[in-house]
MIFILUM-454251 format. One record per residue (C-alpha): residue in one letter; x, y, z negated. Coordinates in steps of 0.2 Angstrom, whole numbers, padded with zeros to 4 digits, always signed. Each point is the difference from the previous one (the first is absolute). Example, Ala and Ser with C-alpha at 12.3 -4.5 7.8 and 13.67 -1.06 7.14 Angstrom:
2
a+0062-0022-0039
s+0006+0017+0003
//
This chain:
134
x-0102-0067+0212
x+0017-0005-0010
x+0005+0017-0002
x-0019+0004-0010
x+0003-0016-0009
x+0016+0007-0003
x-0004+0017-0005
x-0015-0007-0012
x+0014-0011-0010
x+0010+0014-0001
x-0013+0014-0007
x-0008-0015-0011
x+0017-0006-0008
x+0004+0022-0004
x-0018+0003-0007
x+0001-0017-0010
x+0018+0003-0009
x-0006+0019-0004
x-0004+0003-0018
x-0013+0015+0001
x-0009+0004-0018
x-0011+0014-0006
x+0006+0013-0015
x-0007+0002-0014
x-0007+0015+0008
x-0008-0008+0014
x-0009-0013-0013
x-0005+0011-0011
x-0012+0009+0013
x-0010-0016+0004
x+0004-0018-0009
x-0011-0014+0006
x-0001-0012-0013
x+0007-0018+0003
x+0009+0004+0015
x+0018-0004+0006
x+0012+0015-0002
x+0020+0005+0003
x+0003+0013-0013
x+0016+0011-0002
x+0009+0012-0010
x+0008+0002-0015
x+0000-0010-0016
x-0004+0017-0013
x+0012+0000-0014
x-0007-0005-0016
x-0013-0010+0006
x+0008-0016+0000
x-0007-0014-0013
x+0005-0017+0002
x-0004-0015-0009
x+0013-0014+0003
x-0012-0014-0012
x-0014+0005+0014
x+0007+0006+0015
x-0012+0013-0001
x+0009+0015+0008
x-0008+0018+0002
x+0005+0017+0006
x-0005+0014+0011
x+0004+0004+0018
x+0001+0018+0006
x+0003+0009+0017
x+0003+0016-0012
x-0018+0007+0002
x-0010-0014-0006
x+0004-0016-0010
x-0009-0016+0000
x+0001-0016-0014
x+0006-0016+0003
x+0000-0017-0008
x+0008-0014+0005
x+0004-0016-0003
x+0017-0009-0002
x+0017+0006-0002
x+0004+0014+0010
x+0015+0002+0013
x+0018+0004-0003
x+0001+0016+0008
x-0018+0007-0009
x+0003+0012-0012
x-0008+0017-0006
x+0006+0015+0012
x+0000-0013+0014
x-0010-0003+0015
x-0012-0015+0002
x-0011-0008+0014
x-0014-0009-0009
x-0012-0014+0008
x-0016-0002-0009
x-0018+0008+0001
x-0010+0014-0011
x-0011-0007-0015
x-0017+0006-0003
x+0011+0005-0019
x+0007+0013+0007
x+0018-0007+0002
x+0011-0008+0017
x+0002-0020-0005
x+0015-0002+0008
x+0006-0019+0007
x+0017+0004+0008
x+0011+0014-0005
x+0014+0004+0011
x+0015+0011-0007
x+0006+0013+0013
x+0018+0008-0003
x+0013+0010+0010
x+0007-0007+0014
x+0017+0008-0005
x+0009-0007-0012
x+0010+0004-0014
x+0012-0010-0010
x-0004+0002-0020
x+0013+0012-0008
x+0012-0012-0011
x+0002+0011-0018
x+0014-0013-0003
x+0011+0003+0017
x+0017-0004-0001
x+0014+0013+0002
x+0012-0001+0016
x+0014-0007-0012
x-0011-0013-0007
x-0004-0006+0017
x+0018+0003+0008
x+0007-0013-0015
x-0015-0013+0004
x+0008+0000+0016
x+0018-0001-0002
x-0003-0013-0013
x+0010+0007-0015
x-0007+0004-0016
x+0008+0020-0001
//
């Protein structure tokens, strides 16, 4: 009987901290108005519009075969930008657009530093570090 209970804590802590969503593909074949949705992809470039006085943010979401508008309300996150991916929480209007409550910025799990256009030449640094002024 513990190891059930054991098992059950297990599978329902995995399923609970996975985030599964729907493409814009897979929405596209059968919204149902009103209900609670995950959907993923790729913010499309140039759809972008956001009004800081507002908050009102809007873009598109595509899987690359279909695309589907979104609005949201409030700032969006660091990491959002066009070109990137995005997991947005929200529900599908009657409008014809995804009313999105959460947006979730997803990025590369490798990073990169930022290339520095004003790097410092060896003998630059080598003089920072013996203290003289060459």
């Amino acid at each position: 009987m513990i190891a059930a209970a054991l098992v059950y804590m297990i599978y329902a802590g995995v399923t609970q901290s996975a985030v599964y969503f729907v493409t814009p593909s897979e929405l596209g074949s059968a919204p149902v108005a009103g209900k609670a949705y995950r959907l993923g992809g790729m913010v499309e470039r140039g759809s972008l519009r956001w009004e800081p006085s507002t908050l009102s943010l809007t873009f598109a979401l595509s899987d690359g075969k279909a695309s589907v508008p979104v609005r949201h309300k409030g700032a969006p996150p660091d990491l959002f930008g066009e070109g990137r991916g995005a997991v947005v929480e929200g529900s599908w209007t009657p409008e014809g657009y995804f009313r999105a409550t959460h947006i979730m910025a997803k990025h590369s799990e490798e990073y990169k530093a930022p290339h520095d256009t004003n790097e410092a030449s060896i003998k630059e640094l080598m003089r920072t570090l013996s203290g003289g002024s060459r």
